[in-house]
N, C-alpha and C positions, 0 to 999 in steps of 0.2 A: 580672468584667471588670477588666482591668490599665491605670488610669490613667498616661499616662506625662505627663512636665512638657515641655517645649521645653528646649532648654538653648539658651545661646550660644555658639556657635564659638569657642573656644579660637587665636587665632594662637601659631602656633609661638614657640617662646623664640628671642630671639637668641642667638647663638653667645656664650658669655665668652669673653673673650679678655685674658685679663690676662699680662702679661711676669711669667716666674718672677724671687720676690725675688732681690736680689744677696747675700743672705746670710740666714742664720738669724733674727737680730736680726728681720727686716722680714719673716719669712714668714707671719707672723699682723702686721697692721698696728696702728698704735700707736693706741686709742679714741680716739672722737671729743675734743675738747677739755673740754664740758660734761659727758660720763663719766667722764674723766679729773680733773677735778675734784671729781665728787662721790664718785669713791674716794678719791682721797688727803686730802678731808676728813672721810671717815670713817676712814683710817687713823689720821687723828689724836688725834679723837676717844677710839680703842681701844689708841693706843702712847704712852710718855713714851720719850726717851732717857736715855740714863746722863747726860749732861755735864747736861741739864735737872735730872733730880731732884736731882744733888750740889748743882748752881747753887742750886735753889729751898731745900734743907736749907743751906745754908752761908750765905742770909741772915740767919738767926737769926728766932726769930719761929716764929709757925704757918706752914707751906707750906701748910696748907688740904687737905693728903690725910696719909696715913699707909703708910708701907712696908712692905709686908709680904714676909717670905722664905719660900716656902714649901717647902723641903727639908727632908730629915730632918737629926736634930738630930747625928749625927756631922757634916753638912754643915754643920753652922749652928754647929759648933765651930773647924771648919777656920777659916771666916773669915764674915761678913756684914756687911753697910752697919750703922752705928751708927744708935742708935734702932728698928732695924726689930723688928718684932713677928715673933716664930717662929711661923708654926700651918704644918705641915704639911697640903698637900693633904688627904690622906684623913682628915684632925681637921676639917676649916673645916666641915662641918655642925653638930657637935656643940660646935664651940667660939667660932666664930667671933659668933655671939651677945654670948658673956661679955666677948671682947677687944675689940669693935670696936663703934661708935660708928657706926651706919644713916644719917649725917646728913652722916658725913665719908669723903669717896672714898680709895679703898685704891690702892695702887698696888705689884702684885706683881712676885717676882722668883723667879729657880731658875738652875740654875749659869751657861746661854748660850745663846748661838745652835742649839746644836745638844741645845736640850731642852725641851720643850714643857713641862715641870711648871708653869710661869711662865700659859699660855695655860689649862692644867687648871683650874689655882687660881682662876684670872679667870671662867671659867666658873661654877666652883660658887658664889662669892660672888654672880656676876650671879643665878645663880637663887633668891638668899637674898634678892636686892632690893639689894645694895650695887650701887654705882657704881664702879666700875673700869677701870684702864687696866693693861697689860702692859709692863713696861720691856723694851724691848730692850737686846739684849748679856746681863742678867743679871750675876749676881756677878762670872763673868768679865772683860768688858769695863769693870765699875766699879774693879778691882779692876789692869787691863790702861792703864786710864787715870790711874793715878796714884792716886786718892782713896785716902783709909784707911779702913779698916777691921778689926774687932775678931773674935780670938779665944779662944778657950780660956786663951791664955796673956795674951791684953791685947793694946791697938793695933797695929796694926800699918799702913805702906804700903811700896810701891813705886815704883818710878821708872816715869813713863810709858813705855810702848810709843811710839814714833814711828809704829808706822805704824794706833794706834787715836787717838793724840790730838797736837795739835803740842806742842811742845818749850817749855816756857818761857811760857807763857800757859794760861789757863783758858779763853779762847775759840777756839773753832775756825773761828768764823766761818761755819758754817749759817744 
């Protein structure tokens, strides 16, 4: 014999009726405020920018983390951030040990925007137990914003890009 349970009647859904967005931007609605906040504080958490790390390296002194470039080493001839430690992504298991100091957070990089090596790298260190942040822009944008940096041949800079960094200041005002 088939026990059956009672249920409770179900009322119908009301209709949605929501006005189609006025454009792309709002077709998905922007999170709630308190969501919105605990993303962008965990983006922080997991990004440095460029104008940040050259600021925090150009007070002299410890900055409290360590730069690491993780491109291959024709990359890392072309040009890279002064002081930064070379370990290419697919070395940082086997080497990342020897180079780096478990106590002080790394903060990686790889050419730009439009290259994840930088996110790789941050990865494998996180699973070795480093503490790590991702710069965004990458060498690019350090490199687009004026800062110097060393290669193969010795220092070198550039003149800022106007439309990565303002003209004539080190602050952008972020």
């Amino acid at each position: 014999m088939t026990q059956t349970t009672p249920t409770t009647p179900v009322p119908p859904a009301a209709p949605v009726t929501t006005a189609p967005a006025a454009n792309a931007v709002l077709r998905v609605p922007p999170a709630p405020p308190a969501a919105a906040a605990a993303y962008f504080s965990a983006s922080l958490a997991f990004h440095a920018d460029v104008s940040d790390v050259a600021a925090a390296l150009a007070a002299g002194g410890d900055p409290g983390f360590v730069v690491l470039d993780s491109r291959s080493t024709e990359s890392w001839d072309q040009g890279h951030i002064p002081g930064a430690v070379h370990l290419p992504t697919a070395l940082i298991p086997e080497e990342a040990p020897r180079l780096l100091d478990p106590s002080v957070p790394v903060v990686t990089y790889c050419w730009g925007p439009g290259c994840n090596g930088a996110t790789r790298a941050a990865l494998a260190l996180a699973e070795l137990g480093y503490q790590v942040k991702e710069m965004l822009g990458g060498f690019e944008y350090w490199a687009r914003e004026g800062f110097g940096y060393e290669t193969w041949e010795g220092a070198r800079k550039r003149d800022a890009d106007p439309l990565t960094a303002p003209l004539g200041t080190d602050d952008c005002g972020c």
